[in-house]
Structures are given as C-alpha cells and as structure tokens.
VEXDREN-2710 file (C-alpha; in Angstrom, 1 decimal):
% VEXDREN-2710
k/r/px/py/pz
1/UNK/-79.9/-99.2/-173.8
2/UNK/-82.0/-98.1/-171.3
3/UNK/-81.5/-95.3/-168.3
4/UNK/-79.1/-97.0/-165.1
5/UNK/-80.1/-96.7/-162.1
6/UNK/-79.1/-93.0/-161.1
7/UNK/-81.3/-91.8/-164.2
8/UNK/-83.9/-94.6/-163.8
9/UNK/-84.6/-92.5/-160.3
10/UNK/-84.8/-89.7/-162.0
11/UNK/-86.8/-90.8/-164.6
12/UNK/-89.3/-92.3/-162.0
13/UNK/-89.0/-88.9/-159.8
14/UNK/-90.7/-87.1/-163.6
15/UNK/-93.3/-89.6/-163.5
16/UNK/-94.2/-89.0/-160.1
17/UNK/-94.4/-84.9/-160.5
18/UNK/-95.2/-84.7/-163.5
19/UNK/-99.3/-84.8/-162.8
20/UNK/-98.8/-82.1/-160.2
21/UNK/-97.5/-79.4/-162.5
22/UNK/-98.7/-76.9/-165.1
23/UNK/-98.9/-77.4/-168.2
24/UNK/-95.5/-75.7/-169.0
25/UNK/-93.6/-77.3/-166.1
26/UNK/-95.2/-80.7/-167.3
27/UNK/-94.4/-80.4/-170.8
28/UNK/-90.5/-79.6/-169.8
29/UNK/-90.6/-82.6/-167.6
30/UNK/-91.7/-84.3/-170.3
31/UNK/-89.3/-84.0/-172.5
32/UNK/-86.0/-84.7/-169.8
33/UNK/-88.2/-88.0/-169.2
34/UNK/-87.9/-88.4/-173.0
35/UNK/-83.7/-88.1/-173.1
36/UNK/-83.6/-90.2/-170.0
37/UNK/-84.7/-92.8/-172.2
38/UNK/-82.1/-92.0/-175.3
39/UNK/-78.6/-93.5/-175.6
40/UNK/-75.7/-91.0/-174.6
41/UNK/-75.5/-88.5/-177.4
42/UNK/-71.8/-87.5/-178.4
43/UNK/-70.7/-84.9/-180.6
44/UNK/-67.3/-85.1/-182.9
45/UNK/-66.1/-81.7/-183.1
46/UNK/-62.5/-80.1/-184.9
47/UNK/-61.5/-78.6/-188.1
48/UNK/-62.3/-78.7/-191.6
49/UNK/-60.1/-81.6/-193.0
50/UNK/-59.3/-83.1/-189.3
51/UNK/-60.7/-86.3/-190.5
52/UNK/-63.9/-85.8/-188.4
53/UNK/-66.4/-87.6/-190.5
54/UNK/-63.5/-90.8/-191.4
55/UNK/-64.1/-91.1/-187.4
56/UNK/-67.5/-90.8/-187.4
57/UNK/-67.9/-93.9/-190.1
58/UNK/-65.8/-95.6/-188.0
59/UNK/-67.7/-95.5/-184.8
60/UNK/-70.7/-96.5/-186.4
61/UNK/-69.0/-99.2/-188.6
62/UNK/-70.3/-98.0/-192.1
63/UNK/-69.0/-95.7/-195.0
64/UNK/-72.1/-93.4/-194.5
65/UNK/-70.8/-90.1/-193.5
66/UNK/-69.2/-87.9/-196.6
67/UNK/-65.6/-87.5/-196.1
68/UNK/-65.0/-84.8/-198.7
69/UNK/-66.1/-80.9/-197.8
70/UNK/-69.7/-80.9/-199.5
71/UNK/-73.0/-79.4/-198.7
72/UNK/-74.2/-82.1/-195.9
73/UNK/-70.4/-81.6/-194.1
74/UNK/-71.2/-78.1/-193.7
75/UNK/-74.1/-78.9/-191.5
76/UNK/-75.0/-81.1/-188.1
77/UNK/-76.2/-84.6/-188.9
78/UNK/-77.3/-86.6/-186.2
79/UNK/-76.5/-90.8/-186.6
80/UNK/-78.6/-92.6/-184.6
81/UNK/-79.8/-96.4/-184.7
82/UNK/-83.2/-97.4/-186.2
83/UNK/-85.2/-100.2/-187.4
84/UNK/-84.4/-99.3/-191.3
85/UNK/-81.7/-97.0/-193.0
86/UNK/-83.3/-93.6/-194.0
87/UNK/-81.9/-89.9/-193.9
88/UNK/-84.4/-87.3/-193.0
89/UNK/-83.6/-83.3/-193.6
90/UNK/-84.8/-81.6/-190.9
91/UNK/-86.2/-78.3/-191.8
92/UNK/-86.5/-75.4/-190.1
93/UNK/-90.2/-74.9/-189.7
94/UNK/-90.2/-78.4/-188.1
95/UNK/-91.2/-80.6/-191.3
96/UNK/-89.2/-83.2/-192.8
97/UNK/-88.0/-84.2/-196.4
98/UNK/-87.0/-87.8/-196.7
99/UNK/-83.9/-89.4/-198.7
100/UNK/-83.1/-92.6/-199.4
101/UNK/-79.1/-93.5/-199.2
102/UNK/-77.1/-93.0/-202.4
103/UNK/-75.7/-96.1/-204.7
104/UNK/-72.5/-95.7/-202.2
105/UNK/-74.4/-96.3/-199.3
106/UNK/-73.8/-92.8/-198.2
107/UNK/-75.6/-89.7/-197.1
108/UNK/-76.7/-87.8/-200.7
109/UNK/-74.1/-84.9/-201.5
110/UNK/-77.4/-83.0/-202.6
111/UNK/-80.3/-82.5/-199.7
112/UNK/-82.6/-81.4/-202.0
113/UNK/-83.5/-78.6/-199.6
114/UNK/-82.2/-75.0/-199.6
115/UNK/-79.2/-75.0/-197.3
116/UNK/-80.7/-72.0/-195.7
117/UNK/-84.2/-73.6/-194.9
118/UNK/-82.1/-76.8/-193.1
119/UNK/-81.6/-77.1/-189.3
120/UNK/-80.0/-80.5/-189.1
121/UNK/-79.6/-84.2/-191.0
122/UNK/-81.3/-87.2/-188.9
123/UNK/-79.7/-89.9/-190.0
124/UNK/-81.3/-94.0/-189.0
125/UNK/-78.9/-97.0/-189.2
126/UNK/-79.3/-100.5/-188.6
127/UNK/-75.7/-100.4/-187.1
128/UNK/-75.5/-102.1/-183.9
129/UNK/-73.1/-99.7/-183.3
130/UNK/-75.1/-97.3/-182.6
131/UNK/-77.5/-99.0/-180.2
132/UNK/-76.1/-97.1/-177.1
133/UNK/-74.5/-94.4/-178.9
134/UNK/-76.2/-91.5/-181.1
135/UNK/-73.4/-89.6/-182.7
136/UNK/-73.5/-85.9/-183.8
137/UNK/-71.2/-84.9/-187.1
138/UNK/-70.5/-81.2/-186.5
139/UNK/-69.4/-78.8/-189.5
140/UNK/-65.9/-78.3/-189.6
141/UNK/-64.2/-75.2/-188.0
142/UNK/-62.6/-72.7/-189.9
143/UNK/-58.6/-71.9/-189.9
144/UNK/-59.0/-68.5/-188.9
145/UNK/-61.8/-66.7/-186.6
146/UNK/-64.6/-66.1/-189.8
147/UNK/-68.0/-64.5/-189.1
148/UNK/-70.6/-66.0/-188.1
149/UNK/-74.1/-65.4/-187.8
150/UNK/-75.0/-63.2/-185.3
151/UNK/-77.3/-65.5/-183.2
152/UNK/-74.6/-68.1/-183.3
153/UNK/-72.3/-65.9/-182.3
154/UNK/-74.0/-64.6/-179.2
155/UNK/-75.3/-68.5/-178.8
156/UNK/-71.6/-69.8/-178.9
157/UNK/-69.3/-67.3/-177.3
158/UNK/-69.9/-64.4/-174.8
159/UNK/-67.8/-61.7/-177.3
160/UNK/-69.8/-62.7/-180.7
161/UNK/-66.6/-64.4/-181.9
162/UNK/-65.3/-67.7/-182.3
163/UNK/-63.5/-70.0/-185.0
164/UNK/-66.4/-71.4/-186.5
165/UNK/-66.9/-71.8/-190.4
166/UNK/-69.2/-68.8/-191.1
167/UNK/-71.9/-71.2/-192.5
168/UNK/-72.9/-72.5/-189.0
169/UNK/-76.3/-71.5/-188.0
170/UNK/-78.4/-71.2/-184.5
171/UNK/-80.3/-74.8/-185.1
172/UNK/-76.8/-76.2/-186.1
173/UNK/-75.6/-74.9/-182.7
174/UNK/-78.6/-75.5/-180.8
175/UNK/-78.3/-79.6/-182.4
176/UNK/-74.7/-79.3/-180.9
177/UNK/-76.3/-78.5/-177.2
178/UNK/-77.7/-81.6/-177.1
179/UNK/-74.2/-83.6/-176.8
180/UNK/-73.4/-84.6/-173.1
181/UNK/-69.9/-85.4/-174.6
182/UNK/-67.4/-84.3/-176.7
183/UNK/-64.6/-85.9/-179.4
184/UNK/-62.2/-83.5/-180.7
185/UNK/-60.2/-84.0/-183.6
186/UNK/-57.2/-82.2/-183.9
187/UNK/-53.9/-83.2/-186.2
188/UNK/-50.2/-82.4/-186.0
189/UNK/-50.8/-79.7/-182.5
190/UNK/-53.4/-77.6/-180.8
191/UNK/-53.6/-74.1/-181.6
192/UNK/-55.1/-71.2/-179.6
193/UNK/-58.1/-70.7/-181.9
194/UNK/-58.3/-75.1/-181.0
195/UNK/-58.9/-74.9/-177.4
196/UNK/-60.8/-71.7/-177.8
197/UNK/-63.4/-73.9/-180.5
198/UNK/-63.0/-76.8/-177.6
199/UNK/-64.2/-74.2/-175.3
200/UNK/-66.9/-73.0/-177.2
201/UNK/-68.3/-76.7/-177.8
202/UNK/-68.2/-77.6/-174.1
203/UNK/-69.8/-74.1/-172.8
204/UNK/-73.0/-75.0/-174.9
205/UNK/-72.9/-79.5/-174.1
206/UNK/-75.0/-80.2/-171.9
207/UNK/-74.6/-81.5/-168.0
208/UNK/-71.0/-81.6/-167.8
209/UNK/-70.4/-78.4/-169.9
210/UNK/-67.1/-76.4/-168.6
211/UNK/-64.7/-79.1/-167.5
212/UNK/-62.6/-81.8/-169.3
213/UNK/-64.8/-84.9/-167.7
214/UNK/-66.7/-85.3/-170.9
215/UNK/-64.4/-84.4/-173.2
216/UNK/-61.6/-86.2/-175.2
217/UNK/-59.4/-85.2/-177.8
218/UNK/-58.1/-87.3/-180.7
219/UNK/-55.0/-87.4/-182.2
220/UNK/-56.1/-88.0/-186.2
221/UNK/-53.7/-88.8/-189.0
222/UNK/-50.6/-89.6/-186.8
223/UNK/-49.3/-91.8/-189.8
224/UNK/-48.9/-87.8/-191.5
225/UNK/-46.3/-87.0/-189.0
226/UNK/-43.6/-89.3/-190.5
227/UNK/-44.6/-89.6/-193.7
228/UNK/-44.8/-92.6/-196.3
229/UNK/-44.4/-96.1/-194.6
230/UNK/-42.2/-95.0/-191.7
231/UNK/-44.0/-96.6/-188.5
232/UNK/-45.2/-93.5/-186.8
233/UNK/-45.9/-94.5/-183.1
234/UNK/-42.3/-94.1/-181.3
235/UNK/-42.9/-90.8/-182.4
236/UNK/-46.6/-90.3/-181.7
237/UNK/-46.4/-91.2/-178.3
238/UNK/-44.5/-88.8/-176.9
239/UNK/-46.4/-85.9/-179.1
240/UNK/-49.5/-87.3/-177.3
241/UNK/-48.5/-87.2/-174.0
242/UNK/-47.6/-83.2/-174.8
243/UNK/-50.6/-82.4/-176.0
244/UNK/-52.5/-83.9/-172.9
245/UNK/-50.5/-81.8/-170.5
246/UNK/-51.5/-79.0/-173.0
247/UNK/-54.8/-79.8/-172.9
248/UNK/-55.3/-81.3/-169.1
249/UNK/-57.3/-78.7/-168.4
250/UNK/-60.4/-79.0/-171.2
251/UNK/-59.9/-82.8/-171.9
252/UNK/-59.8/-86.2/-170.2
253/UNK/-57.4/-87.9/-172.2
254/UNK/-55.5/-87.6/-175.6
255/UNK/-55.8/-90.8/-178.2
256/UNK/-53.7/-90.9/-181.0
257/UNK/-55.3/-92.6/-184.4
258/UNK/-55.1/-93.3/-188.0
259/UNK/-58.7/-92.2/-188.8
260/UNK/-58.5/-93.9/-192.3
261/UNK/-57.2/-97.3/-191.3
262/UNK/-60.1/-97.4/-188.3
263/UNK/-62.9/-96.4/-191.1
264/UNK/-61.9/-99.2/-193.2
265/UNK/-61.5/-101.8/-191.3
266/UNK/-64.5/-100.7/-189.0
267/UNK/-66.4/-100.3/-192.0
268/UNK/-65.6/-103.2/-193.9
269/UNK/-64.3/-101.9/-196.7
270/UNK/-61.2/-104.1/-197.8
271/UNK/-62.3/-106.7/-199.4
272/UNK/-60.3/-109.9/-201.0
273/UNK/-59.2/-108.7/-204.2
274/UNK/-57.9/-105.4/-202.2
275/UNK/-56.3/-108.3/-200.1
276/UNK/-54.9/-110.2/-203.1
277/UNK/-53.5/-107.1/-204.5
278/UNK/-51.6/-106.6/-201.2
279/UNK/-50.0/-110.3/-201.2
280/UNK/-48.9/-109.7/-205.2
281/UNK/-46.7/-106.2/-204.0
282/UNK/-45.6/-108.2/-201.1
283/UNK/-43.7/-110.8/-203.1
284/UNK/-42.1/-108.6/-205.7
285/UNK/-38.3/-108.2/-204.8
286/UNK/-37.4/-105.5/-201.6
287/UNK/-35.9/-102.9/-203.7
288/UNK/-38.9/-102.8/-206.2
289/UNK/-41.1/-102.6/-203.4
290/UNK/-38.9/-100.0/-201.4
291/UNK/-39.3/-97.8/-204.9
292/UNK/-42.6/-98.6/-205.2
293/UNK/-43.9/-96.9/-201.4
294/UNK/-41.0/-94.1/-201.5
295/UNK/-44.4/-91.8/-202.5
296/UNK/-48.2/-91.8/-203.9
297/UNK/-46.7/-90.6/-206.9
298/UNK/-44.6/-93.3/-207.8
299/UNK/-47.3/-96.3/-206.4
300/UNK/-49.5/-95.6/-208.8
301/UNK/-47.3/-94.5/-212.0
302/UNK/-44.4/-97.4/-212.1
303/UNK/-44.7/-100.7/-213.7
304/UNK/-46.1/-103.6/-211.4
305/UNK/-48.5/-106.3/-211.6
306/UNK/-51.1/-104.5/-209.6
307/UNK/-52.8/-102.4/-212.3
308/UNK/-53.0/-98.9/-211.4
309/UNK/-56.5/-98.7/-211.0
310/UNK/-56.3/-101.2/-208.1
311/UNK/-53.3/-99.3/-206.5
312/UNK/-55.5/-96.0/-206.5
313/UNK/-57.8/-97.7/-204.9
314/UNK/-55.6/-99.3/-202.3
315/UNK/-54.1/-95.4/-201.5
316/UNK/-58.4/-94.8/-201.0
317/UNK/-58.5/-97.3/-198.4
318/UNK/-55.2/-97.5/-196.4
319/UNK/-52.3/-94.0/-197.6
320/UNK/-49.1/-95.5/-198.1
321/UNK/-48.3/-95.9/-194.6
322/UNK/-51.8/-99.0/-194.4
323/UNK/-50.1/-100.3/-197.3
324/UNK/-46.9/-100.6/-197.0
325/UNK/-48.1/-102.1/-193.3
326/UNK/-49.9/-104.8/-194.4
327/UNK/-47.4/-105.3/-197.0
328/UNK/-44.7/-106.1/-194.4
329/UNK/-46.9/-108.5/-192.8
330/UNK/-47.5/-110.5/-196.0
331/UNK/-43.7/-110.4/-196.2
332/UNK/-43.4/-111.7/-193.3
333/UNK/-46.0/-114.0/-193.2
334/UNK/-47.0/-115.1/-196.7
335/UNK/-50.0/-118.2/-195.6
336/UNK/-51.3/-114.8/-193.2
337/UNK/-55.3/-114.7/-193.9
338/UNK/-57.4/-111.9/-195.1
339/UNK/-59.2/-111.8/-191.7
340/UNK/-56.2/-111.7/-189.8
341/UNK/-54.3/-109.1/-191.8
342/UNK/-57.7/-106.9/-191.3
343/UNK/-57.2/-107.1/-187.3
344/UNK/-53.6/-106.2/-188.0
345/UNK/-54.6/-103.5/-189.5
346/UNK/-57.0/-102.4/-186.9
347/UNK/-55.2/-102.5/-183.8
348/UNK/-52.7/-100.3/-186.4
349/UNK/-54.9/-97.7/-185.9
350/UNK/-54.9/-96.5/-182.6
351/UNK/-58.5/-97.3/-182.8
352/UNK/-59.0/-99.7/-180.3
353/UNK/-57.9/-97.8/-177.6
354/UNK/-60.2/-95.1/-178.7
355/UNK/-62.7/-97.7/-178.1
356/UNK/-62.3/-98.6/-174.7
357/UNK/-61.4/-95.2/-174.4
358/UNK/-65.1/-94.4/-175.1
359/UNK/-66.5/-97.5/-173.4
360/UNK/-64.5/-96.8/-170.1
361/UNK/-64.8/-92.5/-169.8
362/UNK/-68.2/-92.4/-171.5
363/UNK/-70.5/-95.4/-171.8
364/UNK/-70.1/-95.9/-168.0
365/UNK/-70.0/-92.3/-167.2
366/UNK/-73.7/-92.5/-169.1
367/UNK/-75.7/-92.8/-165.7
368/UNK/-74.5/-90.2/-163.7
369/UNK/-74.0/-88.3/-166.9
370/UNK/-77.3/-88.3/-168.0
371/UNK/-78.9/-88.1/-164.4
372/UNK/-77.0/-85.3/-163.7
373/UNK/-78.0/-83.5/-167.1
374/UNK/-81.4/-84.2/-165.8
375/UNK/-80.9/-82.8/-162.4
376/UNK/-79.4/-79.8/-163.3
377/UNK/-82.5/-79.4/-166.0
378/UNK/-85.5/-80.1/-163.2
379/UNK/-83.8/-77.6/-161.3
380/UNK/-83.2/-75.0/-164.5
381/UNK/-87.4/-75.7/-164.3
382/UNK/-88.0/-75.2/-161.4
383/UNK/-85.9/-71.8/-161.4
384/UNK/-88.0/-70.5/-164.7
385/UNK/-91.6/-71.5/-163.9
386/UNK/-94.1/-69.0/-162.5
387/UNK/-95.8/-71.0/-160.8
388/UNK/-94.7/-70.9/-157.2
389/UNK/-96.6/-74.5/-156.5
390/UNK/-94.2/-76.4/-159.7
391/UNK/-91.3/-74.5/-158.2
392/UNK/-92.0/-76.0/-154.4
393/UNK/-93.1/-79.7/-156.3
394/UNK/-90.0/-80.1/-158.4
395/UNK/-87.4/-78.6/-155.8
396/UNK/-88.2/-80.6/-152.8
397/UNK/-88.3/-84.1/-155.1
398/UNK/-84.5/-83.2/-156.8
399/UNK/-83.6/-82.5/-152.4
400/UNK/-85.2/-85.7/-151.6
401/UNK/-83.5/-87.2/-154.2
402/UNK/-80.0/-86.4/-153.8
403/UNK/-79.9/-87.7/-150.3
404/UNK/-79.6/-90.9/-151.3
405/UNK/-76.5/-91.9/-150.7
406/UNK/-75.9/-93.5/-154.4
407/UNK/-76.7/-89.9/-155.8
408/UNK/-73.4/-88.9/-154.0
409/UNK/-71.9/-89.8/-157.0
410/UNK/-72.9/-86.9/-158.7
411/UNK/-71.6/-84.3/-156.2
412/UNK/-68.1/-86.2/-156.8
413/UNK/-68.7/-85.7/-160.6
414/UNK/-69.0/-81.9/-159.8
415/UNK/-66.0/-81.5/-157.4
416/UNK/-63.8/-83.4/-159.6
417/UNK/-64.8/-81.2/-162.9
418/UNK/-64.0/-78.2/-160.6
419/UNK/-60.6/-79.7/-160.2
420/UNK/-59.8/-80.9/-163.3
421/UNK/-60.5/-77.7/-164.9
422/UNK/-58.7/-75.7/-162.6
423/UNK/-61.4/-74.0/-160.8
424/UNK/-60.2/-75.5/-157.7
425/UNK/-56.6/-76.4/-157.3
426/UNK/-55.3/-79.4/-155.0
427/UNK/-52.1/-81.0/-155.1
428/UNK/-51.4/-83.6/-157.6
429/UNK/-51.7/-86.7/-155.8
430/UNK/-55.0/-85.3/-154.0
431/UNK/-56.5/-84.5/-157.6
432/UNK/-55.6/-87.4/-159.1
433/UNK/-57.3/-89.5/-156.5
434/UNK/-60.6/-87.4/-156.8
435/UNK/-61.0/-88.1/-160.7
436/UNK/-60.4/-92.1/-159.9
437/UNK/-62.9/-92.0/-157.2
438/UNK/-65.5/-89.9/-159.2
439/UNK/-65.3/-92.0/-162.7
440/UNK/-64.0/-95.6/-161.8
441/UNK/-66.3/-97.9/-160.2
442/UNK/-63.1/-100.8/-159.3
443/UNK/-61.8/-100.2/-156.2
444/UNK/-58.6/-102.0/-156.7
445/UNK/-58.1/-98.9/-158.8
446/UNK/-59.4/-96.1/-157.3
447/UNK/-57.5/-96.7/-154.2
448/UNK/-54.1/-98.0/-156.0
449/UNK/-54.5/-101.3/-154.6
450/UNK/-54.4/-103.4/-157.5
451/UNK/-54.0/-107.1/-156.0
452/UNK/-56.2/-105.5/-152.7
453/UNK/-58.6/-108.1/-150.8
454/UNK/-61.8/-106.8/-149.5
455/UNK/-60.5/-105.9/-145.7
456/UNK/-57.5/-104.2/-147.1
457/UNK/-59.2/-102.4/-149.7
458/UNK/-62.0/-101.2/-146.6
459/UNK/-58.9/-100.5/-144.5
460/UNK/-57.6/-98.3/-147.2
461/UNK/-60.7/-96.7/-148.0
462/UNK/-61.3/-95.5/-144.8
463/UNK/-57.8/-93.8/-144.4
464/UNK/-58.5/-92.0/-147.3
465/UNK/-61.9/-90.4/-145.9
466/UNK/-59.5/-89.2/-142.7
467/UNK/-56.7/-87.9/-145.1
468/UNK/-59.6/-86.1/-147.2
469/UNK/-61.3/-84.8/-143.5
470/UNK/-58.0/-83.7/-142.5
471/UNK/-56.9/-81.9/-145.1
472/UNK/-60.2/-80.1/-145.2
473/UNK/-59.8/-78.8/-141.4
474/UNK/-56.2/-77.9/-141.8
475/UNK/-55.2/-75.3/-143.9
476/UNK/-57.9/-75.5/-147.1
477/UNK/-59.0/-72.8/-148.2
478/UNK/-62.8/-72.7/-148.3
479/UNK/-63.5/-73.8/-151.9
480/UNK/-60.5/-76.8/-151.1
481/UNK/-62.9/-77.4/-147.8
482/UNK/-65.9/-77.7/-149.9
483/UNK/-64.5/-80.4/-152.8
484/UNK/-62.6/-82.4/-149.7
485/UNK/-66.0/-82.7/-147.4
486/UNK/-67.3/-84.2/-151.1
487/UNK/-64.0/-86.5/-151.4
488/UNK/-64.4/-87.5/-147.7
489/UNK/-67.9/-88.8/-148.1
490/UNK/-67.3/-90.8/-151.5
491/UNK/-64.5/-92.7/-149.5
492/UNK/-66.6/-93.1/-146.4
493/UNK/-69.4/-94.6/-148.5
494/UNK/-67.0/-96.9/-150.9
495/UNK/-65.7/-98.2/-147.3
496/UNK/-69.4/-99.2/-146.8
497/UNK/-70.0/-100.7/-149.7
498/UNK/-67.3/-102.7/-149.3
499/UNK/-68.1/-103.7/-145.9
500/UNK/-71.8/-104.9/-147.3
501/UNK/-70.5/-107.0/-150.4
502/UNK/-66.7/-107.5/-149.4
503/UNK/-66.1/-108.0/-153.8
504/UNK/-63.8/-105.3/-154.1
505/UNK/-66.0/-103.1/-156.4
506/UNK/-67.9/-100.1/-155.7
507/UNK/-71.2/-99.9/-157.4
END
C-alpha cells in the first residue's frame, strides 16, 4: 500500500528539498521519504503469557510466531510481507545471519546467534496479510518492576524504571520506536505496573506518542474468566466496558478476544480430521459429553471414541471452551460443514471486531498518521541541523505545507490527542465530537445524523463551527480556546466539502 494523499505531499515536499540540503539534513530526509513508502508499522505490546504472539499469528494468518517463552519471545521480531518466507537475525554491528523456517513453519527456537550480539528478528511472509500492515512482536513484560539495562532504562522511562523483563535491550527498544501504533494485551484487569508499561510503550511510538489515538487494548483469553465451556461473553462485556473507562485516557477502545480460537481459525489450523473428531463427541449421549468437558483433565483421560491423542490435540487448537462450542453446534446441527463450523468459530473469538477495529482506528488513520510522523520528524530536522540554510529550506516547506486546508486534519489529530488524554479537558459531549470529527471521515457520523442528506448534513455542520466559535469566546480557558479555534475550522471546512460534492462524506 502506498502513501495517501496527506503523506504523498509530504513525500513529494522530501523530494523537492531534499537537493537543497547537506549532506546530513539530506540523508535524514531520506530516510522519512523511505517510511513514507512502508505500510503502517504496529507494535503488540503486554505481559509474559498475555497471549501476545497467539495474536500476532493471527493477524498475519499463519502459525509463525512461537507461542511458548523461548529465546526468540524474549526479543523484538519484526513480520513484515515479502516476496519469499525467510527470517533474518539482525545483529548488532548491522550484519545479518539468515534462517530458514523450521519443519513447523515457525520462527527457529534457536537463532544461532549469541542473544547478546542480537538487535532484532526480521521476519518476510508471503501473507497477504501483511501487505499494509508490518507487525512488531515485543518481549513480554515482567510481573513485577525487574532491572533493566541501564540504557533502556533511561531510553524507556524518565526515572530508570519500568516493568520490563530485564532481558530487553536499547536496539530492542529502539525497534519498538518505530511503531506508530500500539496493541496491548492484557487478561483478567489492568494493573498499575499495566498502564505504567502502556505508558512507557507510547512515550517512545512514534507520531502520535502520548495520547490513546493510536493505541488499543485487547482483552485476551476472555474464555479464562468463566472457565470450561460456560459461554463467556454476558460476562465479558460488561468487564470490557470497565476496563475502557479505566483506560479512556491511554487507549482508544477495549476489544475483548479469545486469542487461541482467532489463531486457529486465522491460521488455518483445524483441519477435517480435527473436524470429524468434533462431530464423533458431538453425537455421544449429553451426560457423557457433559462429563467429558467438566475439565482438561477428564477430556483427555476417560473412555471415548476420540483417541486421546486426538483430544490433546483438539485442547491445542480450541481449550475446552472452542471445543465444547463447536460441539454444541454439531449437536445442533449435525449435516453443519467443516467450513461453516470454522466461521462459527471465528466470529467466536471476538476477532472480527478486532479486525475492523484495526481497519477502522488504524488502516485509515494510516495517512495522517504517517504524515504527521513525518511532519513532526522534518521539523525534529530542521531543529537539530547546523546548518542555518536546511533549517530556513525545510521549515518554510512544512509552513507552506500545512496551509493547505486538507493538512487541517492533522491539527485536529493533535487537539483531539490533547483531549483524549486529558491534557485538555472539555465537557463530554464537546470531546466526544472532537475525536469523531478528527478520525471518521462519514459525516453521517461525525455529526450524529445518521439518515442526514447533503443540505442537512451542511446545515448541521455549520452550527457546529458556531457552537465550537462560541464556546471558544465565552468562558474557555486559553488552552480550551486553542483546541475549539481547531474544532471550529474542521467543521467549517467539512461544511465546504459538503457544499462542493453534496455525497455526505468528508474526504
């Protein structure tokens, strides 16, 4: 996927300066030119045993990632897609040892490298996937606030501390700056030490860094909460909705999952005989069955037609609560196909609303996103060069650039990560309407019109630029003033647009 339209002006504002700079300046611009052109890079961040890697394998729809604590889940590895499958070991000096994938199909537990001469895995796929998405598999945090090396310390957090597991290095945290966007896993509830790691993650990601705009947390192994093959949602939903008012302030949104069911369905990893198995438990009689799923140790040790080499498998793939699911709809529905019962599964996962989740919040948040990222590192450039000449160039091309009116977008992107993480307070119904207006591009939405026709929408558009003007002159206090002028402008210009294309959409 290439760069959208606010980062394809960017990218064509580096070409243009880029032959009137110094050589340092130039190579700098260089390499934002470079990202501009890279798919939006989002980093999967949580505990040890969160079920971080079952997630990542899931996004990128193959069983590639290790999902037991080894020597590779102890440091960054970068998925991105490529022509051919290949793992490459990053060393420190810059060089590169090559791996093939094991028998599995999976990263090798052994790197073949000292761990201590290792920056980061780069990891190829063929997965479409991956085409607009590079993913970034960060070692697991530690339960308690370890040590950790001193530069990653003083890279990570201000006081030298943090909940990090005390093998995390400065390339490992330096791979983790790269992210523009951030997943974190969590289970059962947040902890202090959580939000402080969320923190931690966020102050060193890149454009949006500080505010919950790019980040989202995930609510992994909700099936845990009840227990066996109980149906967990009634309760997960409320639990979710807690932890987002918990976490409002340092995420967008809280999704609720069964990491293990997305990874194998995603991945493709049931396969007929699993299938078969399934549809053999589901006709024994209801009380054998009922026996049979009261726990893992009792699945695999009583009598049954399923040999117990298949049932451990089937605990591998789904837990009890996957199994004793797509049991009940083989009960229910005996002719049900293999296909079919694998999209059951899947939307019993939570995972497709991670999905749109992701598609929604981040894929079209990608543009501004990455244009802003790009921005702010011109400007970062321009600040740091001696060169008084680069300084004038690159600073007058980001002013002339963010009068456009489309690049207005990105000054709503910064007002409403001021809000959202509480740097600015507004009341409710104000805030709200500043994060619609800065991430959705329907109209219908933003304004809370949802049948709306064009002049209605424009009608409604424009009273919210005088609401927004209004509240700014009477009674704001300066920083309220500021984020409101910002407010009063988006509205103003989403009036316009819908005055020139009357469709109803802002672009």
């Amino acid at each position: 996927m290439g760069p959208g339209p606010l980062s394809a002006r960017v990218a064509a504002l580096c070409d243009e300066v880029g032959g009137r700079l110094g050589p340092q300046a130039r190579n700098q611009v260089s390499a934002v030119r470079r990202r501009l052109d890279e798919p939006l890079r989002v980093a999967i961040a949580g505990r040890l045993k969160a079920g971080k890697s079952t997630l990542v394998n899931a996004l990128i729809g193959r069983r590639v990632a290790p999902t037991e604590v080894g020597e590779c889940t102890r440091i960054v590895t970068q998925f991105r897609y490529g022509t051919a499958d290949r793992v490459d070991v990053i060393r420190r000096d810059g060089g590169r040892a090559s791996l093939p994938l094991d028998t599995a199909g999976m990263i090798p537990q052994r790197l073949g490298v000292p761990r201590s001469e290792i920056a980061y895995v780069d990891v190829t796929l063929t997965s479409d996937h991956l085409r607009d998405l590079t993913v970034l598999d960060t070692p697991g945090l530690a339960s308690t606030n370890t040590s950790v090396s001193a530069g990653a310390r003083q890279f990570l957090f201000e006081d030298g501390s943090g909940p990090f597991d005390d093998d995390i290095d400065d390339d490992s945290a330096n791979a983790i700056a790269g992210a523009e966007a951030i997943i974190y896993v969590f289970t059962q509830s947040v902890r202090d030490d959580d939000l402080q790691a969320l923190e931690a993650f966020r102050s060193v990601s890149a454009r949006l860094a500080g505010n919950p705009i790019n980040s989202l947390g995930l609510f992994n192994k909700v099936d845990k909460l009840v227990g066996g093959v109980a149906d967990p949602w009634p309760v997960v939903g409320p639990l979710a909705a807690d932890q987002a008012r918990v976490l409002r302030r340092v995420v967008s949104e809280v999704v609720p999952t069964v990491g293990l069911l997305a990874e194998t369905t995603e991945a493709g990893r049931l396969t007929a005989a699993d299938c078969e198995a399934l549809r053999v438990l589901a006709r024994l009689p209801h009380a054998q069955r009922v026996v049979l799923l009261a726990s893992v140790d009792l699945f695999t040790s009583r009598e049954c037609p399923v040999p117990a080499a298949q049932r451990e498998r089937l605990l591998r793939l789904l837990d009890l609560y996957g199994i004793g699911f797509a049991i009940a709809q083989f009960a229910a529905r005996p002719d049900l196909s293999s296909g079919e019962l694998v999209r059951l599964l899947f939307l019993a996962s939570g995972f497709p609303r991670l999905r749109q989740t992701l598609d929604q919040a981040f894929r079209w948040r990608t543009d501004a996103i990455k244009a802003g990222w790009a921005l702010s590192s011109l400007d970062k450039t321009a600040g740091h060069t001696e060169r008084a000449a680069d300084r004038e160039v690159l600073r007058d091309a980001i002013e002339r650039l963010l009068q456009q009116p489309d690049y207005h977008r990105l000054r709503l992107l910064e007002a409403a990560q001021q809000v959202s993480a509480g740097a600015v307070e507004l009341p409710a119904e104000l805030e709200q309407e500043l994060i619609r207006l800065a991430l959705a591009d329907d109209a219908r939405w933003i304004l809370g019109l949802p049948a709306g026709e064009p002049p209605q929408l424009r009608d409604a558009a424009l009273a919210a630029a005088t609401r927004w003007r209004v509240f700014a002159v009477a009674g704001a206090s300066p920083s309220q003033a500021r984020v409101a002028q910002v407010a009063h402008r988006g509205f103003y210009l989403l009036a316009q647009r819908l005055r020139g294309d009357g469709t109803g959409a802002a672009a």
